[in-house]
C-alpha positions in Angstrom: 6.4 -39.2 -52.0 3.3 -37.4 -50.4 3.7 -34.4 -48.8 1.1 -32.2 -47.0 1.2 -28.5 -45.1 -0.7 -28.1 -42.0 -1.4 -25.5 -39.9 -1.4 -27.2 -36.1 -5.1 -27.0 -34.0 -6.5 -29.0 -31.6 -9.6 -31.1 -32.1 -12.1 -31.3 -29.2 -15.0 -34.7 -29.1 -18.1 -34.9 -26.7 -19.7 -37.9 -26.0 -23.7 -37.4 -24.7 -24.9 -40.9 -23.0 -28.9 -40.8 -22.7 -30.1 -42.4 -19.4 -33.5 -44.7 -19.9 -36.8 -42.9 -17.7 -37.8 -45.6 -16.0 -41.4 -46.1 -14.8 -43.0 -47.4 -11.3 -46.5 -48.4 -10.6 -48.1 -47.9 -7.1 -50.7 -50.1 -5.3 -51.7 -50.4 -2.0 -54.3 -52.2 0.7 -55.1 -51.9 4.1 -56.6 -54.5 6.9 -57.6 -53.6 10.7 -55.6 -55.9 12.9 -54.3 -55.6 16.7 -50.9 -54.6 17.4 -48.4 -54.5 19.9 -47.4 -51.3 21.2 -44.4 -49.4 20.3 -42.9 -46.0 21.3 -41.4 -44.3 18.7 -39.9 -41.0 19.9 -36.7 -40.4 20.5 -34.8 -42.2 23.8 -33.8 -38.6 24.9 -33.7 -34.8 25.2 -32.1 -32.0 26.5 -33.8 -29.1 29.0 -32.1 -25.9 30.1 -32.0 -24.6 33.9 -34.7 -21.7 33.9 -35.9 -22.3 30.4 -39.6 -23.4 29.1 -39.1 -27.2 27.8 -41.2 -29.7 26.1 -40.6 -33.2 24.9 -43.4 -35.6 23.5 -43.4 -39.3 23.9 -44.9 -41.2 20.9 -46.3 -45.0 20.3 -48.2 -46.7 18.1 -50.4 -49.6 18.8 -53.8 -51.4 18.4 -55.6 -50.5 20.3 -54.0 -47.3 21.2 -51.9 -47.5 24.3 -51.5 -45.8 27.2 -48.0 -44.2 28.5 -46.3 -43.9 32.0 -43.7 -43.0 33.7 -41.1 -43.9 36.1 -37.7 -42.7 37.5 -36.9 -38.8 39.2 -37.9 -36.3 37.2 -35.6 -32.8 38.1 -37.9 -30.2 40.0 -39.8 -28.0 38.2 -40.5 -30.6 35.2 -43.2 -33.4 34.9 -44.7 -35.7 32.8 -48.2 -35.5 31.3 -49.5 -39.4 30.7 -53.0 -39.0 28.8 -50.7 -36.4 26.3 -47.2 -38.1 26.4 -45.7 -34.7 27.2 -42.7 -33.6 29.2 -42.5 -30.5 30.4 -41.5 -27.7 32.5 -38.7 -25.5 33.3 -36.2 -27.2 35.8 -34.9 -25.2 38.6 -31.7 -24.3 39.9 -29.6 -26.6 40.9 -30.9 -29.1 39.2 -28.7 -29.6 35.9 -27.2 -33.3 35.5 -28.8 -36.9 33.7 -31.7 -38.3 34.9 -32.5 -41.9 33.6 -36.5 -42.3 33.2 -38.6 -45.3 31.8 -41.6 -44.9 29.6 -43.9 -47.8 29.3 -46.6 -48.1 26.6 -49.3 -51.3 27.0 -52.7 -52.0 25.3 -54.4 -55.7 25.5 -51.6 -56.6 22.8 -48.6 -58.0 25.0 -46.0 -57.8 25.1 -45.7 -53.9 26.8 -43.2 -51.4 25.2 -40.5 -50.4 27.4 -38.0 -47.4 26.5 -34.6 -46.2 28.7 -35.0 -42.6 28.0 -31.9 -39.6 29.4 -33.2 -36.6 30.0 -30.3 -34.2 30.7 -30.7 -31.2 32.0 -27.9 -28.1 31.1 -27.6 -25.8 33.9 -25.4 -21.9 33.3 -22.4 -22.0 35.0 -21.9 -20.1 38.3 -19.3 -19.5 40.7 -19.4 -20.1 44.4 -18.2 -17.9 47.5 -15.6 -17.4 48.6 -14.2 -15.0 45.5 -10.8 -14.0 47.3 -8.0 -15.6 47.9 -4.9 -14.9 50.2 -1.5 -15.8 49.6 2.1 -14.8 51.3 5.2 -14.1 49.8 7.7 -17.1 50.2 4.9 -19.5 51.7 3.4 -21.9 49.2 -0.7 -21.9 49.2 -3.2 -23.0 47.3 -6.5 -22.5 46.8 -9.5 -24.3 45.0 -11.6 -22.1 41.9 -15.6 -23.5 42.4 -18.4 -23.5 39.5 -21.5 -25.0 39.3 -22.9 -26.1 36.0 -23.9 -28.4 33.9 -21.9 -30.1 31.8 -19.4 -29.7 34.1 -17.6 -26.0 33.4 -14.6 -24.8 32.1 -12.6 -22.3 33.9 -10.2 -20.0 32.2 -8.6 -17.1 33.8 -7.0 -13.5 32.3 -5.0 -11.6 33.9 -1.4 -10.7 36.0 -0.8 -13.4 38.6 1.9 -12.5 41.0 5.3 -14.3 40.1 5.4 -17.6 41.6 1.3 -18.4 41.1 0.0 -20.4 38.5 -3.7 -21.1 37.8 -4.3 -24.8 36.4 -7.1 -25.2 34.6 -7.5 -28.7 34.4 -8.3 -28.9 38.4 -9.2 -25.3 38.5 -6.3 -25.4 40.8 -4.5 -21.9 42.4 -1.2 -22.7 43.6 2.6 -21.3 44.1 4.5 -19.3 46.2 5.1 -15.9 45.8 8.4 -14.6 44.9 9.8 -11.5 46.9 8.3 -7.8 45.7 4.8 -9.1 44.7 3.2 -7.9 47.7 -0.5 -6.6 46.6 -3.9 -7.1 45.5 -4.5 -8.8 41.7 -7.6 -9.0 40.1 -7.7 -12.1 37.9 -10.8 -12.2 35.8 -12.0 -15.8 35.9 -14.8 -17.5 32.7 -16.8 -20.7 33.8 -18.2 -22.1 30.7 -20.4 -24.7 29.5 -22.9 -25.7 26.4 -25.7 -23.9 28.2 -23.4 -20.6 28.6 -21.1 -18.6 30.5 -20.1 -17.0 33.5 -17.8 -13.7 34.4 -16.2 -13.1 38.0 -13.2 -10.5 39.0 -11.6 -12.8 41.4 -9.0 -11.2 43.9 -5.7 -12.5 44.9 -4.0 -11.0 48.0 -0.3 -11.3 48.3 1.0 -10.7 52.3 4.4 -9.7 52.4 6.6 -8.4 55.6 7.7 -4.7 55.1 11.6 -4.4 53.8 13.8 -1.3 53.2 14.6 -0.7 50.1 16.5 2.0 49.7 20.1 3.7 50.5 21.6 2.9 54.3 22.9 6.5 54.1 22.9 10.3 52.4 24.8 13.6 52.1 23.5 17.1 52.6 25.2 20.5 52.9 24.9 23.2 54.8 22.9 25.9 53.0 21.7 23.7 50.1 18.0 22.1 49.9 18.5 18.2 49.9 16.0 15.4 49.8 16.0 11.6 50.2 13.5 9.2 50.0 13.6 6.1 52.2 11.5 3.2 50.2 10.2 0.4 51.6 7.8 -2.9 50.7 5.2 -5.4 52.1 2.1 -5.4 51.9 0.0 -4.4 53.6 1.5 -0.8 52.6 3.7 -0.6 56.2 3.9 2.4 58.4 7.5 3.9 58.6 9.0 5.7 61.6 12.4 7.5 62.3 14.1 7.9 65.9 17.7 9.6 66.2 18.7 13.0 66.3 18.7 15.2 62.8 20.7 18.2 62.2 18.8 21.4 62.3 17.1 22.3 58.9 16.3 19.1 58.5 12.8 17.2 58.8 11.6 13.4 58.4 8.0 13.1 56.9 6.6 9.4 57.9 4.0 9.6 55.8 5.7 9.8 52.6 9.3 8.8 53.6 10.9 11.9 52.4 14.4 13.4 54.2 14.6 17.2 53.4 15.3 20.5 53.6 18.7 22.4 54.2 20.9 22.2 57.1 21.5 25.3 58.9 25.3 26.8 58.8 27.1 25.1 61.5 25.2 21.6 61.3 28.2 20.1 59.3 28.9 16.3 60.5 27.8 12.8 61.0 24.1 11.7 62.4 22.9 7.9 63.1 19.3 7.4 62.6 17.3 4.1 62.8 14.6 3.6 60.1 11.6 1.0 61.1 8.3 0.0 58.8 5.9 -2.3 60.3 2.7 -3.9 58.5 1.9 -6.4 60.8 3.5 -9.4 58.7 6.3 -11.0 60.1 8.8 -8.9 62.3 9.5 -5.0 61.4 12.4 -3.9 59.3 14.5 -2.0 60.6 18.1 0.2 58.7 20.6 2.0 60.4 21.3 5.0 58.8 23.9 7.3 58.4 23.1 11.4 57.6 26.2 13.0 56.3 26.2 17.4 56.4 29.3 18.4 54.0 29.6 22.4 55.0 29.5 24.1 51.5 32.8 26.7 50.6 32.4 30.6 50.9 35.0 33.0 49.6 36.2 35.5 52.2 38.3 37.5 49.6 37.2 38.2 46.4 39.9 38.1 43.8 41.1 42.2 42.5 40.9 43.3 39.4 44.4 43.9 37.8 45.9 46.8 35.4 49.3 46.2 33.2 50.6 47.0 30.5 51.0 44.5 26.9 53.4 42.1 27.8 53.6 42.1 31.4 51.6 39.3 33.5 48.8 39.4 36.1 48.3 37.8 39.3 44.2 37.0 40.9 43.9 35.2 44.0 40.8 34.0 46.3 41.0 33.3 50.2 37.8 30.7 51.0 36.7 28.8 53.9 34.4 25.4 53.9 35.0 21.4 54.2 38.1 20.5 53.0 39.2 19.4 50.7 38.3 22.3 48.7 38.9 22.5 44.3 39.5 25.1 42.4 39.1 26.4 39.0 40.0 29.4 37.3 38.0 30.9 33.9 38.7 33.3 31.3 35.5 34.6 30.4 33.4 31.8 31.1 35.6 29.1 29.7 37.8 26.9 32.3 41.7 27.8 31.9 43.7 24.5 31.5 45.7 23.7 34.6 44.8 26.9 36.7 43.2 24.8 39.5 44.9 26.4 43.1 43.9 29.5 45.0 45.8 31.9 42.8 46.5 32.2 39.3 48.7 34.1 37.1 48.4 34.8 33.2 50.7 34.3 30.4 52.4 37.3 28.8 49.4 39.7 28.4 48.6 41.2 24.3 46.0 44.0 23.5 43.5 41.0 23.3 43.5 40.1 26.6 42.2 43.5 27.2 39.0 43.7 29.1 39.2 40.1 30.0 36.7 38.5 33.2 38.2 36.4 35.6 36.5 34.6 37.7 37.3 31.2 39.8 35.1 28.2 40.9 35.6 26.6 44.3 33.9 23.3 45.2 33.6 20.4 47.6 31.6 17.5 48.3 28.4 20.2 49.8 29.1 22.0 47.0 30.5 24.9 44.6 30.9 29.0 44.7 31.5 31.2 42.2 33.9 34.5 42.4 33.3 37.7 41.6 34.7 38.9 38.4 37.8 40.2 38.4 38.7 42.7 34.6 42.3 42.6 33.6 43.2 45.9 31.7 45.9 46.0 28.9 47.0 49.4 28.2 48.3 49.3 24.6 49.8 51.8 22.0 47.7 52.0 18.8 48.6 50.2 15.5 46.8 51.1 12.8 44.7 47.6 11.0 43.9 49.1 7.8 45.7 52.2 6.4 43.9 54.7 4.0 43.5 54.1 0.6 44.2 55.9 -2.2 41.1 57.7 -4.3 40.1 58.7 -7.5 37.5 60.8 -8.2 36.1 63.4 -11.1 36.3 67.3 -10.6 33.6 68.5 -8.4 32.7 65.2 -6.7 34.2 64.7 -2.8 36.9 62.1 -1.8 36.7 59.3 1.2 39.3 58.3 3.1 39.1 56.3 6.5 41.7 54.4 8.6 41.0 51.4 11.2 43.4 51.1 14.5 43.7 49.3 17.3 45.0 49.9 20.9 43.3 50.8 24.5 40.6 53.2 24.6 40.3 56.1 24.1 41.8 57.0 20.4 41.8 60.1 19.0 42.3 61.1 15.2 43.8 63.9 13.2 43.5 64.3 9.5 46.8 66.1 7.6 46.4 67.0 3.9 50.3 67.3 2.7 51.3 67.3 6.4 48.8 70.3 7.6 46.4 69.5 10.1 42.7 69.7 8.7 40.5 72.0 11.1 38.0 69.5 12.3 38.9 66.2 11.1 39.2 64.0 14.0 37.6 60.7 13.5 38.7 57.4 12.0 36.9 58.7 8.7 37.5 61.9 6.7 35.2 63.1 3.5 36.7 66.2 1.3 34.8 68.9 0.0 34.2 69.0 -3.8 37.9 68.6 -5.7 39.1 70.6 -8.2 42.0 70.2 -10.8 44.5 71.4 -8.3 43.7 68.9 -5.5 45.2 66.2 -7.9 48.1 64.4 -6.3 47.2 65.5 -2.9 48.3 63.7 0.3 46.7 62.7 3.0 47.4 61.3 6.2 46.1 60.8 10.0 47.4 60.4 13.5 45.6 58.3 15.6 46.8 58.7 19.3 46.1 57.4 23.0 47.2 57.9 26.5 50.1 55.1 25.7 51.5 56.4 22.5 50.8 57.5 18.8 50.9 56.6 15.3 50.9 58.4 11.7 49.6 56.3 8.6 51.0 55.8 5.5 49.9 58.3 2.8 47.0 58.2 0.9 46.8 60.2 -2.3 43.9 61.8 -4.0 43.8 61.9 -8.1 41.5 64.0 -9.6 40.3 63.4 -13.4 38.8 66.3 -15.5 35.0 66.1 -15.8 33.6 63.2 -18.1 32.7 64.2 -21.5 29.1 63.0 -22.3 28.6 60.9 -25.0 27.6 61.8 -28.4 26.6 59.2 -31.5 28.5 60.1 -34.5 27.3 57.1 -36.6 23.7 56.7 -36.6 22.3 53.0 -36.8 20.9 52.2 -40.3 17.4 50.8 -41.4 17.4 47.0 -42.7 15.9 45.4 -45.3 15.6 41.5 -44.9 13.8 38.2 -46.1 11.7 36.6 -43.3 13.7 33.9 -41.5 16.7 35.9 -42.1 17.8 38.1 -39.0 19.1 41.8 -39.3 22.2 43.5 -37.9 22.5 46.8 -36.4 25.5 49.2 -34.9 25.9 52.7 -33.6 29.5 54.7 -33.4 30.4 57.5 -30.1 32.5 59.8 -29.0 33.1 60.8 -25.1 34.6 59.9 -22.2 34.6 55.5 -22.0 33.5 53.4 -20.8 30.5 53.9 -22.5 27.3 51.4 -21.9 24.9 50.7 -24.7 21.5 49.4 -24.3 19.6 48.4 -27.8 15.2 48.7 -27.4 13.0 47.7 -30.0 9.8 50.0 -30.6 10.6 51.5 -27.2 11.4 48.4 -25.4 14.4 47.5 -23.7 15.9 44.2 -25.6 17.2 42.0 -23.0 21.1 41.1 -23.4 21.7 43.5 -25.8 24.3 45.9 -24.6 27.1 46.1 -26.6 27.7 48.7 -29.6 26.1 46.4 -32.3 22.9 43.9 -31.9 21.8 40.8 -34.2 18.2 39.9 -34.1 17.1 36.7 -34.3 15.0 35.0 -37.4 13.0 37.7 -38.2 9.3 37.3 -39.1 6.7 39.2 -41.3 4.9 40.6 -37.9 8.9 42.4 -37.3 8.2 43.9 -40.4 8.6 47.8 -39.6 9.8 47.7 -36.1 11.8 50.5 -35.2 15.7 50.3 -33.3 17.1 52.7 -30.8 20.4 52.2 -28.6 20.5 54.3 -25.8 24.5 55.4 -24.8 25.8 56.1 -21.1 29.0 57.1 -19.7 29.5 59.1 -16.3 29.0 62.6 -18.1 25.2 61.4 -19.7 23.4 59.4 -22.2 22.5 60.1 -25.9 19.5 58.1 -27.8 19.9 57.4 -31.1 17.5 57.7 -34.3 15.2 54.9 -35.0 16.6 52.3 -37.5 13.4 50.8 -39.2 13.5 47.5 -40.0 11.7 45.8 -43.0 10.7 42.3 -43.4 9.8 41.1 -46.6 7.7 37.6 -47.0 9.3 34.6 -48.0 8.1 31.7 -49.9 6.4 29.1 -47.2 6.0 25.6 -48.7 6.8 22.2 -47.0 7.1 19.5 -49.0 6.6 15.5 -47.4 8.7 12.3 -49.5 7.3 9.9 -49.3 3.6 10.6 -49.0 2.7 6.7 -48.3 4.2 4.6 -46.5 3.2 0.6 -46.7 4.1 -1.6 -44.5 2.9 -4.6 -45.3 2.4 -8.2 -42.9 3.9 -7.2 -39.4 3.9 -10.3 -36.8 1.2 -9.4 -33.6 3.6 -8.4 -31.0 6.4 -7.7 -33.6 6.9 -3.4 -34.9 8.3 -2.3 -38.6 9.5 1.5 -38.6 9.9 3.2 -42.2 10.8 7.0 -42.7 10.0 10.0 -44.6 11.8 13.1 -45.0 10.0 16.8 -44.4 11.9 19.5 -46.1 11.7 23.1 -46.3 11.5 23.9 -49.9 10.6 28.1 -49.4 12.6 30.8 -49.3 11.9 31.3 -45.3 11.6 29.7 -42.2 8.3 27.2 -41.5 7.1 26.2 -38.1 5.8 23.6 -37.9 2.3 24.4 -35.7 1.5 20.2 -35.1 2.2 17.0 -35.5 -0.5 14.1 -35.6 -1.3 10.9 -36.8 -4.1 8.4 -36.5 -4.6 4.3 -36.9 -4.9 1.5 -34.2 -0.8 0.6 -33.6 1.0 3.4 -35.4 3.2 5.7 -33.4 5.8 8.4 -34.7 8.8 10.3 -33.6 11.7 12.7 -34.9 9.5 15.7 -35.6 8.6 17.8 -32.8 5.5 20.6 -32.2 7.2 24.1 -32.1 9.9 22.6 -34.2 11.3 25.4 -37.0 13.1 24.7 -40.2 15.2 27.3 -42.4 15.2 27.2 -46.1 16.5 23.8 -47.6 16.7 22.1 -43.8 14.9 18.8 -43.9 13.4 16.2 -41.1 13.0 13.1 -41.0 10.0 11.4 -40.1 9.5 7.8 -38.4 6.7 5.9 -37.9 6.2 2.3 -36.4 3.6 0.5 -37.1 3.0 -2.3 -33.8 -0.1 -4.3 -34.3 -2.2 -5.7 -31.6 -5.0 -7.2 -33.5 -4.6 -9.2 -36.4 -6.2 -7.9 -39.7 -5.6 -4.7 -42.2 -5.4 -1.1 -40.8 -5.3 2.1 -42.5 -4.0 5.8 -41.1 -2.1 8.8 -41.9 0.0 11.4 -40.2 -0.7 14.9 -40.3 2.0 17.8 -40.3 0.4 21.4 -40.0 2.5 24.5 -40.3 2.6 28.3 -41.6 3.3 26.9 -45.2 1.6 27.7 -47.6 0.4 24.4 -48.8 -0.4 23.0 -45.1 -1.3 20.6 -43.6 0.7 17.9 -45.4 -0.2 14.4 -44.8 1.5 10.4 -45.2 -0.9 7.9 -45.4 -0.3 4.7 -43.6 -1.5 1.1 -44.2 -0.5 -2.2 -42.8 -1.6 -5.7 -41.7 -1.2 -7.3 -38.8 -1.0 -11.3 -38.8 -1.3 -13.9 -36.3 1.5 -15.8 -35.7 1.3 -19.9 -36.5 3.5 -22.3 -36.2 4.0 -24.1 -39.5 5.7 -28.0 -40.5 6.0 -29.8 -43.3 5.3 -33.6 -43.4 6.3 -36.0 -46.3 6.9 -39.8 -47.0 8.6 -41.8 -49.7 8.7 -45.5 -51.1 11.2 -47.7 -49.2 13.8 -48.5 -50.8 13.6 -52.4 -52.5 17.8 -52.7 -51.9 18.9 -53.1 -48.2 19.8 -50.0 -46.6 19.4 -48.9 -42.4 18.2 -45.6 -43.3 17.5 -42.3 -44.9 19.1 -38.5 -44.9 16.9 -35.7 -45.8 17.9 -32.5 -47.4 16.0 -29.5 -47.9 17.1 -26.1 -50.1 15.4 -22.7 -50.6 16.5 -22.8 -54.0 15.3 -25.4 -56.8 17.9 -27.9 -57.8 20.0 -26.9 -54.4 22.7 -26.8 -53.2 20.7 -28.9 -50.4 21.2 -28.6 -46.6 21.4 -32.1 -44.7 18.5 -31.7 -42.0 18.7 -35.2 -40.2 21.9 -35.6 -37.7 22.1 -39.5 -38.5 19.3 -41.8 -40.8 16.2 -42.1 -40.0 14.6 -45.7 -40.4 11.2 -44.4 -40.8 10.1 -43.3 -44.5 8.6 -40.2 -43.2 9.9 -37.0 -42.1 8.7 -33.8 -39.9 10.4 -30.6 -41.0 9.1 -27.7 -38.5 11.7 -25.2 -39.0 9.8 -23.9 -41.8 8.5 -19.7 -41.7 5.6 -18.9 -43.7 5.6 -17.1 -47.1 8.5 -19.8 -48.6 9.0 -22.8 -50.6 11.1 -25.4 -49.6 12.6 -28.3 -51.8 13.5 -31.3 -50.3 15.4 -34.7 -51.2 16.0 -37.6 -49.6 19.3 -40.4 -50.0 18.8 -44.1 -48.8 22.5 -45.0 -46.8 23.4 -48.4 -46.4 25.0 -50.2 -44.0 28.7 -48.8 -44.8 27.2 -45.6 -44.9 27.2 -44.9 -48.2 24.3 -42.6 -49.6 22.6 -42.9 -52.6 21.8 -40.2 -54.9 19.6 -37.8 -54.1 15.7 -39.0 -54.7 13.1 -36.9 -57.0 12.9 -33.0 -55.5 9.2 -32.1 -54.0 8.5 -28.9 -53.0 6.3 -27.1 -50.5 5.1 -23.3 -50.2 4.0 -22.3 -46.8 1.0 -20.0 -46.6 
């Protein structure tokens, strides 16, 4: 059995094919003989209208011949026979085909003879007239003319009137126009042609007979500025007139159509008037048209304004005049009351809220509305006290608040009792004592608060008063610390006094934020804390007392960070493929390290789990991951970096990897036939010498070869291979080959 490994490429063959030079030899030899003429220039050519053109007729011959012409040439162009050149600039006008005959003859017959076109392009142009006029419901059309040669193209851009369509095939206007299009449209129209183009604004007038548009009828009302516009179309724009009789106040402007102004009191009714526009096309139009003059309301009595007392009701009422029918609707300070639509209105039960409320009503009709006066209801209510006094405590010598808040009508008055006497003087809602003393304690206090409808005494309010706060004094002073770096220092202060008490800790003369209770923790101390010096400063009512510095001492630790491992290999890594390994950064000092930064270097290494900034106490440890993700294939070296404030920093890891291409590998082998009869093989392959053997084919192969490429590089394979026969029994297995893969 052979076997072979192969890595699988593709092979590329060029094949070069070398072409013979071939060579050419060159005579020649003259004779002079006579020859018939010929004309050998083209049988045509193309002039412009108002440009320069030349065109020259060639022949050959012996002897030379002579050239003429026959046929119309177009004015402005001739033909020169002793030169055999057309030429000229042809005139307006004069672009089309023109068929011409040259003729060359010498004493050789027979004569040349050639049917020459010359065709002359001309611009286009268009031709008067440039207007058109059409009517609205009348069909027209009308005919678009261009001159030009070749024959030119008309396109047109632009708003037609609805119902006109330009054709451009037969240059063709044509439609009727549908009802409101009366006017003038400017179409612009493009002749072209191979020799150019030509611009026009072509105008379309549209004729229509004049037509009201608008409303056969309007409202006014007496006293109100009104307006109506009476619209109209046609064109031409038609003149408009008015005849009938209008209300006074009111005025007809024919120039702009416009109905205004406001009808005089008294003017209230009905007025026919007759509209007519005339533009000359067709018969006028004429509207009959009916002015309406609604008389708008007025109020004759204003409603009163009303007094009761909480609880009662109140009754407004209005007396107006105006067209009937006339609406009403009643509001309670601005906002419409529910169902109160009639000429009088009366309220609900009243309550101390309704007091000072505005009543007003709305009356309208079709000229239309009035507003009312404002009518105030007044509520006379007893007062009720909202919020009663409070009790107070206060400290010897300081003063004492006390205030009530009641409601009823306006004015109330107060009156301040202290244990049922009336205090000279205090006589508003609010009442300050002057400073207590021990034998104001238990006090009471109280305050009548009357109007012109009744009176009311609050419940009593009752007025403690504490001996004076005793400020505080420290009786335990805080005491100095003595501490390892990384390790963190408490400190606590004992008082006497009046409580609460309120502590505030400052370090070297600062305030430390947070720290307000009797005892204070710092955090991880540090050499640079070593010395600093701890106050609390202690507050009640009666003072403050400062206590005497605490000095704290901070004695170095031992700083040393130690990395395991300090390599780390990682070996082959598949491009595209990553492989992460760890190591582990421990504190092995007596205080806390910091780690200042953390770097690394190499082309496709990257690590994680350690942190700049990042602090660890005594014994913590870290661990440390790095991937290595190659990009390139090949080896690749690098190392990360940890600096702190250990001693022994910076620590490193050095790094090293290869990255490897990834190939596809097979393995290919053959064996003798087998000299028994058999209808195939099974193959078997193991990663282990001797087996046990996997069975890689799903049924026998006839071939005595076999393709394994399944195989991963970096292994050996062992294969075997059994011969079945046609019962399907195997043989035993063959001879065992192996094959590594690189």
């Amino acid at each position: 059995m052979n076997v072979a490994t192969h890595n699988r490429k593709n092979i590329l063959g060029w094949a070069i094919l070398v072409a013979p030079l071939l060579g050419m030899g060159i005579s020649a030899g003259a004779a002079q003989t006579n020859q018939v003429p010929a004309i050998t220039s083209a049988s045509g050519t193309t002039f412009t209208v108002g440009a320069a053109g030349t065109f020259l007729v060639t022949a050959t011959g012996s002897p030379a011949p002579t050239l003429s012409q026959t046929g119309t040439l177009p004015t402005g162009v001739s033909f020169n026979a002793a030169t055999g050149v057309l030429s000229g600039t042809p005139a307006t006008g004069t672009g089309g085909i023109y068929p011409i005959t040259f003729t060359a003859e010498n004493s050789v017959t027979p004569n040349a003879t050639q049917s020459f076109t010359l065709t002359v392009n001309e611009r286009p142009a268009f031709t008067v007239p440039h207007q058109a006029t059409f009517r609205v419901g009348t069909a027209s059309t009308f005919t678009v003319m261009a001159t030009g040669f070749p024959v030119p193209a008309i396109s047109a851009s632009g708003a037609w009137p609805a119902g006109v369509t330009f054709n451009p095939v037969t240059d063709v206007l044509s439609g009727t126009p549908v009802p409101g299009t009366g006017g003038i449209y400017n179409i612009a129209l493009t002749a072209q042609n191979g020799a150019g183009s030509a611009y026009e604004i072509f105008t379309v007038f549209v004729d229509e007979p004049a037509a009201i548009t608008s409303a056969n009828s309007a409202v006014f009302a007496t006293g109100t500025p009104g307006s109506f516009t009476v619209t109209a179309t046609g064109f031409p724009a038609p003149v408009l007139s008015e005849s009938g009789t209008l209300p006074a106040g009111l005025t007809f402007n024919a120039s702009s159509g416009l109905l205004s102004g406001t009808p005089t009191a008294g003017t209230g009714g009905t007025y026919p008037i007759t509209f007519r526009e005339h533009n000359g096309i067709g018969p006028d139009a004429l509207q009959s048209f009916t002015l309406t003059v609604n008389q708008a309301p007025s109020i004759t009595t204003q409603p009163a304004s009303q007094a009761v007392t909480a609880s009662q009701t109140a009754a407004f009422s209005v007396v107006a005049t105006g067209t009937v029918p006339l609406s009403y609707q009643w509001r309670r300070n601005g906002t419409a009351l529910s169902g109160a639509t009639s000429a009088s209105y009366t309220t609900s039960a009243t309550t101390a809220s309704d007091n000072g409320a505005q009543f007003t009503v709305v009356i309208s009709n079709a000229a239309g509305s009035i507003t009312s006066n404002a009518a105030m209801l007044t509520v006379n209510v007893p007062p009720s006290i909202a919020i009663q006094p409070a009790s107070q405590t206060v400290t010897a010598g300081q003063t004492a608040a006390f205030s009530v808040v009641a409601t009823g009508t306006a004015p109330l008055s107060y009156q301040w009792r202290k244990n049922g006497t009336a205090i000279s003087g205090a006589t508003s809602s609010s009442y300050t004592t002057p400073a207590t003393t021990i034998s104001d304690n238990g006090a009471q206090f109280t305050v009548a608060v009357t109007n012109a409808a009744g009176s009311i005494t609050s419940n009593a309010a009752t007025l403690t008063v504490n001996a004076a706060s005793v400020a505080p004094s420290i009786t335990t002073q805080p005491a100095s610390r003595s501490v390892t770096a990384g390790q963190t220092a408490s400190f606590s202060v004992s008082v006497s006094g009046t409580s609460p008490f309120t502590y505030q800790w400052n370090k070297n003369g600062t305030a430390i934020n947070g720290a307000t209770s009797s005892t204070y923790t710092t955090p991880a101390t540090a050499t640079s804390d070593n010395g600093a010096q701890f106050t609390v400063m202690v507050s009640n009512s009666g003072g403050s007392a400062t206590s005497n510095d605490a000095t704290l001492t901070v004695n170095a630790g031992t700083l040393l960070l130690t990395v395991n491992p300090t390599s780390l290999s990682f070996g082959n890594v598949n491009l595209s493929s990553s492989a992460t390994q760890s190591a582990t950064v421990t504190n092995s000092g007596t205080a806390g390290v910091t780690i200042s930064v953390m770097s690394y270097s190499g082309p496709g290494f990257s690590m994680s789990g350690i942190s700049s900034g990042q602090i660890l106490s005594p014994g913590q440890a870290a661990t440390l991951s790095v991937t290595f993700s190659p990009s390139v294939a090949g080896s690749v070296a690098g190392s990360v970096t940890v600096a702190s404030n250990a001693s022994n920093s910076p620590s490193s890891v050095s790094l090293s990897g290869s990255g490897v291409q990834v190939v596809s590998h097979y393995v290919s082998f053959s064996w003798i036939p087998s000299s028994s009869s058999v209808v195939g093989y099974q193959v078997y392959s193991s990663s282990v010498s001797g087996g046990p053997y996997t069975r890689l084919t799903s049924s026998a192969v006839t071939l005595s070869s076999y393709t394994d490429s399944t195989v991963q590089a970096g292994n050996t394979y062992y294969y075997v291979v059994t011969a079945v026969d046609s019962s399907s029994v195997e043989s035993v297995y063959s001879n065992q080959v192996s094959a590594t893969i690189p």
